[in-house]
mmCIF file of the N, C-alpha and C atoms, coordinates in Angstrom:
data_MODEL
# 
_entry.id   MODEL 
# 
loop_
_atom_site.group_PDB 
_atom_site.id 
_atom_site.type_symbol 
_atom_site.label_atom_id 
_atom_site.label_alt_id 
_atom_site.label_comp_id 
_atom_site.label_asym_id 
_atom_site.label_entity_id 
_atom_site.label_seq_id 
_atom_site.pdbx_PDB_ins_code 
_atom_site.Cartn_x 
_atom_site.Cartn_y 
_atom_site.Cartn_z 
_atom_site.occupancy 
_atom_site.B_iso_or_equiv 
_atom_site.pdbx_formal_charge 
_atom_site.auth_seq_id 
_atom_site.auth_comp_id 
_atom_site.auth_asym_id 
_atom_site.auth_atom_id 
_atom_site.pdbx_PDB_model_num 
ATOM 1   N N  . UNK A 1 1  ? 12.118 -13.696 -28.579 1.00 0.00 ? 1  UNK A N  1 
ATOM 2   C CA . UNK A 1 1  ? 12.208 -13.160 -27.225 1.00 0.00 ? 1  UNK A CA 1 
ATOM 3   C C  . UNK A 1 1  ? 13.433 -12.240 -27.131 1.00 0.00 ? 1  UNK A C  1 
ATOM 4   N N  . UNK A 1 2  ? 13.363 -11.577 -25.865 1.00 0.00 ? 2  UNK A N  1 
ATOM 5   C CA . UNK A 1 2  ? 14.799 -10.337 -26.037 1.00 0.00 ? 2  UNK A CA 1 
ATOM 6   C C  . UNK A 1 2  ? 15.217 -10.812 -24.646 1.00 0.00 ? 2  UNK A C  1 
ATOM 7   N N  . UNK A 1 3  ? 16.420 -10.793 -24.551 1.00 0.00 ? 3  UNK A N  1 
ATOM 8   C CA . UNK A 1 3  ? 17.576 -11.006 -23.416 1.00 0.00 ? 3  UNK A CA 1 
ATOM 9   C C  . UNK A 1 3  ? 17.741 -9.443  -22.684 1.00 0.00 ? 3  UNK A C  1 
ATOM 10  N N  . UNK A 1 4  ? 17.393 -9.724  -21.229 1.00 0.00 ? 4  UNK A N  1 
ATOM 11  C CA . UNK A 1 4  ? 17.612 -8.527  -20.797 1.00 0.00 ? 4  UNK A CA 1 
ATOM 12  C C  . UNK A 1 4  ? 18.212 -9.080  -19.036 1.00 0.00 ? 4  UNK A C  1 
ATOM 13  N N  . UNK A 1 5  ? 18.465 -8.355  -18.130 1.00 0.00 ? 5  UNK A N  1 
ATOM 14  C CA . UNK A 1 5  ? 18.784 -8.606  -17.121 1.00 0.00 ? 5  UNK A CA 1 
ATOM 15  C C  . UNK A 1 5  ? 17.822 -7.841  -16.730 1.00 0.00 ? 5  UNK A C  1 
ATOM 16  N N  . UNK A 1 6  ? 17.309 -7.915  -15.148 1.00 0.00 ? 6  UNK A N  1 
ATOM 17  C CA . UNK A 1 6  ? 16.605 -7.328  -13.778 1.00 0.00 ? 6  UNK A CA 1 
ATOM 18  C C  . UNK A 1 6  ? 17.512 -7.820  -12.752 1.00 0.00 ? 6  UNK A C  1 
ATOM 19  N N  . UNK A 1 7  ? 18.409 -6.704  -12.164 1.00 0.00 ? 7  UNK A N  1 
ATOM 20  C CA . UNK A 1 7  ? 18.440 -6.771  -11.158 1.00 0.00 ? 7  UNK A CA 1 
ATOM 21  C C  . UNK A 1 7  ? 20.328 -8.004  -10.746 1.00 0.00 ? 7  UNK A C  1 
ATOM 22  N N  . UNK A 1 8  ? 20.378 -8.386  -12.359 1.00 0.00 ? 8  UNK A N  1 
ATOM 23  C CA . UNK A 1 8  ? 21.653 -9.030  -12.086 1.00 0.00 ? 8  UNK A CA 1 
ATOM 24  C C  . UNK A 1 8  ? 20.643 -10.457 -13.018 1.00 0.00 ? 8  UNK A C  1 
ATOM 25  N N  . UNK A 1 9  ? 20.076 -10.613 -12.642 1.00 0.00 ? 9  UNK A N  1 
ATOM 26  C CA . UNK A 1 9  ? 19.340 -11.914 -13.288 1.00 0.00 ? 9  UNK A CA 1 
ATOM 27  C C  . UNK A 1 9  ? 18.652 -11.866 -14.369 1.00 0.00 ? 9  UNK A C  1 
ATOM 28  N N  . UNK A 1 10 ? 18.903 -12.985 -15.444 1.00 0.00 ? 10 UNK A N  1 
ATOM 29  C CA . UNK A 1 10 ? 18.640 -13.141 -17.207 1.00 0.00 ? 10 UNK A CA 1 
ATOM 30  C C  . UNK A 1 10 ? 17.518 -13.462 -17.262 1.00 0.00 ? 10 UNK A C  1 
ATOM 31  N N  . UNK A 1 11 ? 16.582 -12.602 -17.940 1.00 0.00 ? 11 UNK A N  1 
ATOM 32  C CA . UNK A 1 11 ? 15.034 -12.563 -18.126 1.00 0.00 ? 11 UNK A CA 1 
ATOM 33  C C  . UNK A 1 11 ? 14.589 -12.726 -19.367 1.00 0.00 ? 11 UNK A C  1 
ATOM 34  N N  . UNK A 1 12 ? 14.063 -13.530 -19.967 1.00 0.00 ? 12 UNK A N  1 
ATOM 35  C CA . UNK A 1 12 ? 13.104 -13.133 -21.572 1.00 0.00 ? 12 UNK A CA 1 
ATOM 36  C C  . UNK A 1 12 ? 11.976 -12.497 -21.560 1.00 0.00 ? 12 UNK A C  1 
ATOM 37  N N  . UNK A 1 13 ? 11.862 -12.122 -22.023 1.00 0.00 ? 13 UNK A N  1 
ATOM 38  C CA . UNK A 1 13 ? 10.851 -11.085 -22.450 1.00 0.00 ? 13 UNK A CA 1 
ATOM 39  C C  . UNK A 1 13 ? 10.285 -10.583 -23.847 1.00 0.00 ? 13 UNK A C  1 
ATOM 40  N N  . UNK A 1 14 ? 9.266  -10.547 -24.142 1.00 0.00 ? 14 UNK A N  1 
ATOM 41  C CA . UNK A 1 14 ? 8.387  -10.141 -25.572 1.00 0.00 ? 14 UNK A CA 1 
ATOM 42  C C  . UNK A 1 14 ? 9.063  -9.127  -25.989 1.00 0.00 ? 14 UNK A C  1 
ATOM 43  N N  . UNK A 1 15 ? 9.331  -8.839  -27.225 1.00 0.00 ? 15 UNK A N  1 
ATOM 44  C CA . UNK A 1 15 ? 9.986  -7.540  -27.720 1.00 0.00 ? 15 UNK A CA 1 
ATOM 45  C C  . UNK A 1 15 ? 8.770  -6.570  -27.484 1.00 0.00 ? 15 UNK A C  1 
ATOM 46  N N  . UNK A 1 16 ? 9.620  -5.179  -27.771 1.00 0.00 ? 16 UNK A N  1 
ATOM 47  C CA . UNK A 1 16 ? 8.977  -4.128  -27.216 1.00 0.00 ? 16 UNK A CA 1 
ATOM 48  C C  . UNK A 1 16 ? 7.956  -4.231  -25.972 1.00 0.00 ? 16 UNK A C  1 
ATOM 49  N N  . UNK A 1 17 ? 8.712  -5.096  -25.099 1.00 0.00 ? 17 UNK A N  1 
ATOM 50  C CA . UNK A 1 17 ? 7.713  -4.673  -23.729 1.00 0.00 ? 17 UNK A CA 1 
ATOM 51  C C  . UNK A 1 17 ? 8.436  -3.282  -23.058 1.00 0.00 ? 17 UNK A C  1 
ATOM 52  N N  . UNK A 1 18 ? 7.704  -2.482  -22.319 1.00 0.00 ? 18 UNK A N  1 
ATOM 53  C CA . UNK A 1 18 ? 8.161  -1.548  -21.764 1.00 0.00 ? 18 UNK A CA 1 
ATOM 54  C C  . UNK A 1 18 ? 8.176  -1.718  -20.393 1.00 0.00 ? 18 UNK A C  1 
ATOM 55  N N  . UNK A 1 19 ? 9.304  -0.751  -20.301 1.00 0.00 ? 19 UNK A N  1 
ATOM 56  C CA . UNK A 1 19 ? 9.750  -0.733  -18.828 1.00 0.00 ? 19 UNK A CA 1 
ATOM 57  C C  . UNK A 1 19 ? 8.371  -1.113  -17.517 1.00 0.00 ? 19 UNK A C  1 
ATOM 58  N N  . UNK A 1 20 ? 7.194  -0.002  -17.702 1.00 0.00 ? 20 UNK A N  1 
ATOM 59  C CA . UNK A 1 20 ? 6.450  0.100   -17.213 1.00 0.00 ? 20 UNK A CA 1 
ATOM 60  C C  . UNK A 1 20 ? 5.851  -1.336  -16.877 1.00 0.00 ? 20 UNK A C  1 
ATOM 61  N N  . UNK A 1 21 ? 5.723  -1.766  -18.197 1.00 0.00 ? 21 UNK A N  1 
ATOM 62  C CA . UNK A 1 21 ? 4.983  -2.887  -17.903 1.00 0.00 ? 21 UNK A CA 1 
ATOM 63  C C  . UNK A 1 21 ? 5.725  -3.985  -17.034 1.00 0.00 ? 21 UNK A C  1 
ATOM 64  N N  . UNK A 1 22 ? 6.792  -4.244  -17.163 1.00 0.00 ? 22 UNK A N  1 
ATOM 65  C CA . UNK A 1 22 ? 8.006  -5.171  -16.349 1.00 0.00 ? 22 UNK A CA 1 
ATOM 66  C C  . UNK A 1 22 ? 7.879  -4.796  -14.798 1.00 0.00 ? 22 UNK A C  1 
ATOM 67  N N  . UNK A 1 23 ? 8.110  -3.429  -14.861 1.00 0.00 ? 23 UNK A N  1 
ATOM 68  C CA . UNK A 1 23 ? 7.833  -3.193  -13.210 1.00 0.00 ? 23 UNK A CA 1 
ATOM 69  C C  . UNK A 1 23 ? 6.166  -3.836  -12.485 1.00 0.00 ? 23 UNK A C  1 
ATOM 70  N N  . UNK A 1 24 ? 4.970  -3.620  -13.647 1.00 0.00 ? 24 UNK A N  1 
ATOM 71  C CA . UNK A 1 24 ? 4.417  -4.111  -13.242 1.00 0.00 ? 24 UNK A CA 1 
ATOM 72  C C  . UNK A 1 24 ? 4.202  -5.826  -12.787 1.00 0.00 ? 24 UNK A C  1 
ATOM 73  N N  . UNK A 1 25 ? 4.422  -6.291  -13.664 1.00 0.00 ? 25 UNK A N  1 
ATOM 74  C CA . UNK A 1 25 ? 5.302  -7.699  -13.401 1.00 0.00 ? 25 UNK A CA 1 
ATOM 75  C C  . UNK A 1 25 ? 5.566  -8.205  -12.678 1.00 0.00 ? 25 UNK A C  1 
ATOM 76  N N  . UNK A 1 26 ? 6.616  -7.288  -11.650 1.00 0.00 ? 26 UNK A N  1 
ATOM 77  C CA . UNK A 1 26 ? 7.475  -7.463  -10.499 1.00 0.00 ? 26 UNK A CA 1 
ATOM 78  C C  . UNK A 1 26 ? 7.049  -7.818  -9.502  1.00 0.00 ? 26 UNK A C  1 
ATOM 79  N N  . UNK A 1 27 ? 5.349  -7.622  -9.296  1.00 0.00 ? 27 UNK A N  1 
ATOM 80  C CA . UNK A 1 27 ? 5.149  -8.179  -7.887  1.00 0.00 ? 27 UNK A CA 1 
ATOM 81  C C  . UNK A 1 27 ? 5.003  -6.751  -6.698  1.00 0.00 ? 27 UNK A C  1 
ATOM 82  N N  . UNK A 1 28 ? 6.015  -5.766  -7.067  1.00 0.00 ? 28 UNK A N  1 
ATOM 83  C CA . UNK A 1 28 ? 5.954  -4.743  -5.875  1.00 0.00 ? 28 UNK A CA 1 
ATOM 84  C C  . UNK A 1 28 ? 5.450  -3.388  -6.510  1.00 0.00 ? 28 UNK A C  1 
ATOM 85  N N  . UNK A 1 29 ? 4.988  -2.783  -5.763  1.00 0.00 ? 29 UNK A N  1 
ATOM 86  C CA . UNK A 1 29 ? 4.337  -1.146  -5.960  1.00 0.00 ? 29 UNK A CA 1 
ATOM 87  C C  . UNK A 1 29 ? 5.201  -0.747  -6.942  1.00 0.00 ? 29 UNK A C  1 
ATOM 88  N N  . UNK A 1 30 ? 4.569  -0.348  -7.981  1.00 0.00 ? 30 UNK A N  1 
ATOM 89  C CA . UNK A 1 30 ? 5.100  0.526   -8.735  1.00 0.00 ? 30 UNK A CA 1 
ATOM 90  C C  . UNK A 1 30 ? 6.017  1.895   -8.154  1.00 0.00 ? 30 UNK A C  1 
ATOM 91  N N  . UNK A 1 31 ? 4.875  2.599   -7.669  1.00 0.00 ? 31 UNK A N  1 
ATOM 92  C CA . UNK A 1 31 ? 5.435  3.982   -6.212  1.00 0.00 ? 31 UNK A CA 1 
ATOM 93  C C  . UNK A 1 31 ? 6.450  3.833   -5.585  1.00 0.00 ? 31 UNK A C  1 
ATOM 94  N N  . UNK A 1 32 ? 6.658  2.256   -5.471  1.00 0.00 ? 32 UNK A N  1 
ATOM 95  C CA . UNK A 1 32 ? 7.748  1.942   -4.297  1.00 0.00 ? 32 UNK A CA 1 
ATOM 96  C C  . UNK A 1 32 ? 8.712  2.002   -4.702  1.00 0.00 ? 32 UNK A C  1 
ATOM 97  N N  . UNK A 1 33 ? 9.219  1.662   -6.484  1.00 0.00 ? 33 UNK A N  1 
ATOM 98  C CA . UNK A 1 33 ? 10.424 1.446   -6.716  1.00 0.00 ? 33 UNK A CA 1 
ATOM 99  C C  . UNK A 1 33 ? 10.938 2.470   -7.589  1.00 0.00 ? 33 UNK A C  1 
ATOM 100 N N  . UNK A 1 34 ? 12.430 2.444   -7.695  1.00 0.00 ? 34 UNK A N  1 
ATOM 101 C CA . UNK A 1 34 ? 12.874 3.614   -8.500  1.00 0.00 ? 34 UNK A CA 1 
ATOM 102 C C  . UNK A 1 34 ? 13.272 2.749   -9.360  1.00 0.00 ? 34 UNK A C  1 
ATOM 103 N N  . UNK A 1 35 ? 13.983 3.133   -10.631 1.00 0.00 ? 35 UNK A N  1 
ATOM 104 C CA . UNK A 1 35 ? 14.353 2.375   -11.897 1.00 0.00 ? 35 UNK A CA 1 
ATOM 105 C C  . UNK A 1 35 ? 15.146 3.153   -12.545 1.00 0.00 ? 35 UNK A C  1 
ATOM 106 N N  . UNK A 1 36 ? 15.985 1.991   -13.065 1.00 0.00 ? 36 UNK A N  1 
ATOM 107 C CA . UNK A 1 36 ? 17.147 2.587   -13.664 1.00 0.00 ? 36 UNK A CA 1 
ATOM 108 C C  . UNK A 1 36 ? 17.562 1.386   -15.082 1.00 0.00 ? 36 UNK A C  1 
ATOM 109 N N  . UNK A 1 37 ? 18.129 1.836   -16.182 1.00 0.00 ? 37 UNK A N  1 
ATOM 110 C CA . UNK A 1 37 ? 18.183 1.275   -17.711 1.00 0.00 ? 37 UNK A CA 1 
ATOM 111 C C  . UNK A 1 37 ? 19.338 1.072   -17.813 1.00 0.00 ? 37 UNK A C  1 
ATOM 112 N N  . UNK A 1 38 ? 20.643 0.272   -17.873 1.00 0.00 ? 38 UNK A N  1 
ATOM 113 C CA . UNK A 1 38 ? 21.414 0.624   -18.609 1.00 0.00 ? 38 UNK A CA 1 
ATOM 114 C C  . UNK A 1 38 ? 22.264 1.784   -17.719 1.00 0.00 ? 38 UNK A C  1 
ATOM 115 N N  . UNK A 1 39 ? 22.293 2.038   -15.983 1.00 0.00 ? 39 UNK A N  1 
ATOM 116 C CA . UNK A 1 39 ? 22.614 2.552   -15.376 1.00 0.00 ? 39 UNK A CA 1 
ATOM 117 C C  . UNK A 1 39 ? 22.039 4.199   -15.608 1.00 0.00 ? 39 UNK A C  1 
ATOM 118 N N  . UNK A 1 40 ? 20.760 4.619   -16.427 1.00 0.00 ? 40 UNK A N  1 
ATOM 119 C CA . UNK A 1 40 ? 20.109 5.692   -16.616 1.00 0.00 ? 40 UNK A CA 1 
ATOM 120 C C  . UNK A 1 40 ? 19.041 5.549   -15.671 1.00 0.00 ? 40 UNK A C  1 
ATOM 121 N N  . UNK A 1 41 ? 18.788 6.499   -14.734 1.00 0.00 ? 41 UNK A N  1 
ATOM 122 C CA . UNK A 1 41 ? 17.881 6.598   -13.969 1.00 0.00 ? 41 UNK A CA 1 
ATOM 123 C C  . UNK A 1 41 ? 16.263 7.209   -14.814 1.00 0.00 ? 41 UNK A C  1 
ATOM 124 N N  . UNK A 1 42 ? 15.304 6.449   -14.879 1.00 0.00 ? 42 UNK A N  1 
ATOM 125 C CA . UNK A 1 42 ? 14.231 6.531   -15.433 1.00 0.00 ? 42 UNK A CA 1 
ATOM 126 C C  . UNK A 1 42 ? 12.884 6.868   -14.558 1.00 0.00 ? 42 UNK A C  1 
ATOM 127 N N  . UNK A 1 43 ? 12.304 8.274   -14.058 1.00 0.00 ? 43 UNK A N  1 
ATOM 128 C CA . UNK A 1 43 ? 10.902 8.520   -13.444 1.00 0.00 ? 43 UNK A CA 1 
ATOM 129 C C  . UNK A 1 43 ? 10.393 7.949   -13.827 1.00 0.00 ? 43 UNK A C  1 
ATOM 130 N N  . UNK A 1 44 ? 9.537  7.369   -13.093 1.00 0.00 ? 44 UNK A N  1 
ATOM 131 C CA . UNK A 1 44 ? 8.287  6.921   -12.950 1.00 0.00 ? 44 UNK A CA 1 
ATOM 132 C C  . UNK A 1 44 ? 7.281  7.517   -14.266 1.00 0.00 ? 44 UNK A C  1 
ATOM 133 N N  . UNK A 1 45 ? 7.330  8.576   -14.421 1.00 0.00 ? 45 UNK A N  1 
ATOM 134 C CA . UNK A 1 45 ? 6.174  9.144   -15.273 1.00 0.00 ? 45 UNK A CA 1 
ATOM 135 C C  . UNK A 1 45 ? 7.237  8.831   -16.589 1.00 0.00 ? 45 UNK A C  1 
ATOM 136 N N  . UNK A 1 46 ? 8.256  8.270   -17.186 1.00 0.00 ? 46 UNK A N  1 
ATOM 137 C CA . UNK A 1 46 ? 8.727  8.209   -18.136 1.00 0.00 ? 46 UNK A CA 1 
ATOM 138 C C  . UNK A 1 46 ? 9.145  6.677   -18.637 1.00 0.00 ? 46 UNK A C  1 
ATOM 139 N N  . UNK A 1 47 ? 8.508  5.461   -17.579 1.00 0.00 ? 47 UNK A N  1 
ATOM 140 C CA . UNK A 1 47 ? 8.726  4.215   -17.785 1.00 0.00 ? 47 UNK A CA 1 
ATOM 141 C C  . UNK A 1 47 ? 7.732  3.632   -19.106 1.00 0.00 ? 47 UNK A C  1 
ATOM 142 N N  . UNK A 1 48 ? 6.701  4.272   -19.306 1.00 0.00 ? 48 UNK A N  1 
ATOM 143 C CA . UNK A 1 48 ? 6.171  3.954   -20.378 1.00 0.00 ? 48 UNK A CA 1 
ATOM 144 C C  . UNK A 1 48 ? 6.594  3.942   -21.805 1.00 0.00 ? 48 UNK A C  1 
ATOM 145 N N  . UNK A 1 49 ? 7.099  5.097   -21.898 1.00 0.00 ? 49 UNK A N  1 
ATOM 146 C CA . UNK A 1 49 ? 8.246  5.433   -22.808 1.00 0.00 ? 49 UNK A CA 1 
ATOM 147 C C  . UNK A 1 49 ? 9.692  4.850   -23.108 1.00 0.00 ? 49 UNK A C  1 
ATOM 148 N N  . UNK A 1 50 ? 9.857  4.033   -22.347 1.00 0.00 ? 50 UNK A N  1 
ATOM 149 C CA . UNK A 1 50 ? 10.715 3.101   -22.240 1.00 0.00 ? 50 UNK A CA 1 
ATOM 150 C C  . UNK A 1 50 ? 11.105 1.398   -23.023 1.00 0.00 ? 50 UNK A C  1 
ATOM 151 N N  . UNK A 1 51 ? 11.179 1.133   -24.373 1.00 0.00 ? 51 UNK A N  1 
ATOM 152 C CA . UNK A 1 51 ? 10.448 -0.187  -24.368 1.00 0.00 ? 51 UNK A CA 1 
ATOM 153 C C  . UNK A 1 51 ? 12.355 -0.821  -24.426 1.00 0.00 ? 51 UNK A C  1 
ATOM 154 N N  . UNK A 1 52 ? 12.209 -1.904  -24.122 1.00 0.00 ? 52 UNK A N  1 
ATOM 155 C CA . UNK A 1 52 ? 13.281 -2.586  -23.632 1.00 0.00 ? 52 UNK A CA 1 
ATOM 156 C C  . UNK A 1 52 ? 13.877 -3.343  -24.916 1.00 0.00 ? 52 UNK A C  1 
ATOM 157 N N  . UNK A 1 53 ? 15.449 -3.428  -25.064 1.00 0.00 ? 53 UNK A N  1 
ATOM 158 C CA . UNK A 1 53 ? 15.922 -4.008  -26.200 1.00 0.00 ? 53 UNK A CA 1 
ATOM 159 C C  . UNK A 1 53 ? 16.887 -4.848  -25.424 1.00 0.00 ? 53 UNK A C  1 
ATOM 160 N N  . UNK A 1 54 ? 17.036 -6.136  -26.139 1.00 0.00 ? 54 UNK A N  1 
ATOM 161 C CA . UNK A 1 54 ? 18.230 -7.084  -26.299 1.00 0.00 ? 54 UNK A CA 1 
ATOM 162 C C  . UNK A 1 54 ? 19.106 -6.234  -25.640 1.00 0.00 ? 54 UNK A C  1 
ATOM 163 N N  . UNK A 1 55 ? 19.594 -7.137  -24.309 1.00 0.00 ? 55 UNK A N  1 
ATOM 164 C CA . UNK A 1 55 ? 20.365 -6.620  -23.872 1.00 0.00 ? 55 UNK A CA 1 
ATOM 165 C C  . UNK A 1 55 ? 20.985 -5.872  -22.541 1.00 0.00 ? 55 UNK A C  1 
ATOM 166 N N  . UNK A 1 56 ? 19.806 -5.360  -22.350 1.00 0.00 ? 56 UNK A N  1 
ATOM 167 C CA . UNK A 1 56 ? 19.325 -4.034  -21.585 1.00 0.00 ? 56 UNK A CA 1 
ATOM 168 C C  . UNK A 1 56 ? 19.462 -4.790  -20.155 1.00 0.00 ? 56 UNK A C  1 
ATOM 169 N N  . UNK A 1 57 ? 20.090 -3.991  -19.217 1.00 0.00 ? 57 UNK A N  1 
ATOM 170 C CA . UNK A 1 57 ? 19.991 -4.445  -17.977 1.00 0.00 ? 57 UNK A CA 1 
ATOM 171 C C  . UNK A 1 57 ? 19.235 -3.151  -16.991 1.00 0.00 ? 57 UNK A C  1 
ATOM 172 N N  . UNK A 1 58 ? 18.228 -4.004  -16.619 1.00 0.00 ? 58 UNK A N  1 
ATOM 173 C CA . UNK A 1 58 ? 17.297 -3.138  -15.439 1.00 0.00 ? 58 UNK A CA 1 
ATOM 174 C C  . UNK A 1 58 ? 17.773 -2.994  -14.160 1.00 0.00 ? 58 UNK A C  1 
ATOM 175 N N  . UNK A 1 59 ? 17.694 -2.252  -13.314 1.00 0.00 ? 59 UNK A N  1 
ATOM 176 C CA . UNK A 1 59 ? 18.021 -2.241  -11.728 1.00 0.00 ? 59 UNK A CA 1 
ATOM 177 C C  . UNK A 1 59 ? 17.194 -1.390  -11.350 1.00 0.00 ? 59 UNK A C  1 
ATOM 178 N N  . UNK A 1 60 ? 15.987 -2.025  -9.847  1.00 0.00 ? 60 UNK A N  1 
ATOM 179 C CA . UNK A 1 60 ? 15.111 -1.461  -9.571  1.00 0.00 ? 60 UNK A CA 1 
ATOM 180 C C  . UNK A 1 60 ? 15.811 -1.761  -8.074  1.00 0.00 ? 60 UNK A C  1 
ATOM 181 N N  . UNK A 1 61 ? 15.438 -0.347  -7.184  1.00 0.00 ? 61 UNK A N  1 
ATOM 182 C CA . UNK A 1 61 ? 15.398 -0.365  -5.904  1.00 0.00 ? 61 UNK A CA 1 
ATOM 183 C C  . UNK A 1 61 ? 14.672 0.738   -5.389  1.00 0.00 ? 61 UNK A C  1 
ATOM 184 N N  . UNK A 1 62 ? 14.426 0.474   -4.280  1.00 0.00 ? 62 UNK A N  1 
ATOM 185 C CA . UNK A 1 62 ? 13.675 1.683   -3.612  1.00 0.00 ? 62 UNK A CA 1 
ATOM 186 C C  . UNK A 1 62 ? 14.365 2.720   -2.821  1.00 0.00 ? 62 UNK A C  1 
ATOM 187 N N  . UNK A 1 63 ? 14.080 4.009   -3.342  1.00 0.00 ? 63 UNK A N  1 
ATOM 188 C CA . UNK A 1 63 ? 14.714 5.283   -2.917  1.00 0.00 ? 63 UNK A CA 1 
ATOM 189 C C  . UNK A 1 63 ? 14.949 5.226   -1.367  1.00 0.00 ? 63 UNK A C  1 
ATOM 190 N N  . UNK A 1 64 ? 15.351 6.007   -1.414  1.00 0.00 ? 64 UNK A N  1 
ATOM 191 C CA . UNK A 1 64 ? 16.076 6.291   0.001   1.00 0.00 ? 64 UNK A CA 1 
ATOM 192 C C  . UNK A 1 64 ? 15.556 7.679   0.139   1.00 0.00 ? 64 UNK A C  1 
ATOM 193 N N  . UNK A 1 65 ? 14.842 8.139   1.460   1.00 0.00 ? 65 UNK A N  1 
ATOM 194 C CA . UNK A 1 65 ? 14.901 9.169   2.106   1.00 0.00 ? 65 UNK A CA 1 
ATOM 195 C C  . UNK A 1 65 ? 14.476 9.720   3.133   1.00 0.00 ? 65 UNK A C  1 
ATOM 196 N N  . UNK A 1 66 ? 14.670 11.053  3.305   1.00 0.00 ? 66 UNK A N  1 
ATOM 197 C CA . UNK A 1 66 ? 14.815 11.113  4.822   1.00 0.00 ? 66 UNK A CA 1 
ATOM 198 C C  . UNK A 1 66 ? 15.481 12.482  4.938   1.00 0.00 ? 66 UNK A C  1 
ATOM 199 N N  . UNK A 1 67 ? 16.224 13.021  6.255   1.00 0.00 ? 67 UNK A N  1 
ATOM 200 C CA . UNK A 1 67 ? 16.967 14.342  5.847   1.00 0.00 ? 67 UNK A CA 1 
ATOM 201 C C  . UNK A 1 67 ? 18.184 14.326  6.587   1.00 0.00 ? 67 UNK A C  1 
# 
């Protein structure tokens, strides 16, 4: 298993799972949330590409906007 954080909290997880798939995981809209690696902000269209190593701390929240 690989040691990673979400969000502040210690998660195991299958090696090479990807980002994508974790968000799916999560319970909330994919659309809804933004994501970030390791304090690297990661699009949406690039979470697949993402696979997660020992270590790695995730932080997902939802954007902010407005004008």
């Amino acid at each position: 298993m690989t040691g990673i954080t979400v969000n502040g909290e210690p998660r195991q997880v299958e090696p090479g799972l990807t980002l994508a798939a974790l968000v799916a995981r999560l319970g909330q809209p994919p659309q809804a949330l933004a994501t970030a690696v390791n304090g690297e902000f990661v699009p949406r269209d690039g979470r697949g590409g993402v696979q997660l190593r020992d270590g790695d701390a995730v932080f997902t929240f939802q954007p902010i906007t407005g004008g």
